[in-house]
C-alpha positions in Angstrom: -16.1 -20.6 27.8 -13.5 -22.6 25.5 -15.2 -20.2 22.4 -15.2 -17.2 24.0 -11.4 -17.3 24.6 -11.1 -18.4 20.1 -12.7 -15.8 19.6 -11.0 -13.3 21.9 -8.1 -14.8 20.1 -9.4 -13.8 16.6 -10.1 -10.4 17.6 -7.5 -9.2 19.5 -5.3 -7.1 18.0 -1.4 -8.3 18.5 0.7 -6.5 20.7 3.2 -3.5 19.1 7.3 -4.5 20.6 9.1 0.0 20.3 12.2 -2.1 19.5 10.6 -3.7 16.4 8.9 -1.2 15.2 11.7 1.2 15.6 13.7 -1.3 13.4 11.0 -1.3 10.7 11.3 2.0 10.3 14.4 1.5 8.4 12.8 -1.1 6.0 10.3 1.3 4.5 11.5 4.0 2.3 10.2 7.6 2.8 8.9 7.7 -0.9 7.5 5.3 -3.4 7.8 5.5 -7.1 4.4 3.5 -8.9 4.0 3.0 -12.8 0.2 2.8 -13.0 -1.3 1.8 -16.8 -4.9 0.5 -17.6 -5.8 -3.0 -18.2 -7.8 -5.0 -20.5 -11.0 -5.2 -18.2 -10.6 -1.4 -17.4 -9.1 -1.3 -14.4 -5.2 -0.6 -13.4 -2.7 -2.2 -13.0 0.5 -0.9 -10.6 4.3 -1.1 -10.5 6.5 -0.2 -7.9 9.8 1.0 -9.5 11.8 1.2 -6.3 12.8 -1.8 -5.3 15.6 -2.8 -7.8 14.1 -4.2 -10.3 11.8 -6.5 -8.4 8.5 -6.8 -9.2 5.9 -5.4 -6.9 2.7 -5.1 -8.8 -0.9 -5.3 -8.0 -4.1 -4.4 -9.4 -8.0 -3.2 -8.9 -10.3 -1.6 -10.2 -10.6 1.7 -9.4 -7.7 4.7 -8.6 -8.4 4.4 -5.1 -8.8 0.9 -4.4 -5.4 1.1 -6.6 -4.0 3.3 -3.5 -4.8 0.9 -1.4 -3.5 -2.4 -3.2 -0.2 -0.4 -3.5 0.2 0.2 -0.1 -0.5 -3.6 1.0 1.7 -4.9 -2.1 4.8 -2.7 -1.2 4.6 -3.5 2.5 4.1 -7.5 1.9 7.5 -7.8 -0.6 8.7 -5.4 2.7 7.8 -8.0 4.7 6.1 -5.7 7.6 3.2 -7.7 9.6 -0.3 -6.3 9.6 -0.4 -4.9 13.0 2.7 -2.5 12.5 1.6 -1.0 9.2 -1.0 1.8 10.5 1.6 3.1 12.4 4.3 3.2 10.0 1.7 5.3 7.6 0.6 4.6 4.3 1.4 6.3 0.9 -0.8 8.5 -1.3 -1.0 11.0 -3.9 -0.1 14.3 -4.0 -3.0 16.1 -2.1 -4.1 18.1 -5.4 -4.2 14.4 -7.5 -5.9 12.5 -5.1 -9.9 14.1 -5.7 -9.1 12.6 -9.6 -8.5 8.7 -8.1 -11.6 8.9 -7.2 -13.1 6.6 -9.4 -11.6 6.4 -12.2 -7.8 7.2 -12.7 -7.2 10.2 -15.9 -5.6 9.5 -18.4 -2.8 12.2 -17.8 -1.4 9.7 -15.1 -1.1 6.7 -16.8 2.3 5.1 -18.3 4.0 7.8 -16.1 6.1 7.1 -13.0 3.9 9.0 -9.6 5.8 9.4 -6.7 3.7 8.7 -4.2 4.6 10.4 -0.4 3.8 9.2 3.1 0.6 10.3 5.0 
């Protein structure tokens, strides 16, 4: 029985407080500004430009894994626990870029600041 409850533990998901959620709000900004440019092992490498000079970067290997490691960097230097984030919404590309992340991120994007918006 003492198992069952760890692992009920491990798997349940943490409860959401309105009040600090609502307040969390405020932390994220409605639009995020990412310097993207290729790296030496052919994948990307990311910036995002909109935190005062801080540096929020992360990498991967592909445009849309590069997405994704954007949206966990910028809400870990934000500070926002995991079980919050799905509901305060994750960034992408515009809608008529995102087909090109794909796999593989064109040229025509790189060394450029994207803005990226909130889904």
């Amino acid at each position: 029985m003492e198992m069952y409850n760890i692992v009920m533990r491990l798997f349940k998901k943490k409860a959401i407080d309105r009040d600090e959620l609502f307040a969390l709000r405020w932390k994220r900004p409605d639009v995020i500004s990412v310097l993207i440019e290729k790296d030496e092992n052919g994948g990307y490498f990311a910036k995002i430009t909109n935190f005062n000079g801080d540096n929020v970067v992360t990498q991967a290997q592909t445009g849309r894994e590069l997405v994704e490691m954007v949206n966990e960097a910028m809400y870990d230097y934000l500070d926002i626990p995991q079980q919050y984030r799905e509901y305060l919404g994750y960034f992408m590309p515009p809608i008529d870029v995102r087909d090109e992340f794909g796999a593989e991120i064109p040229a025509k994007y790189l060394h450029k600041t994207m803005r990226l918006v909130g889904a």
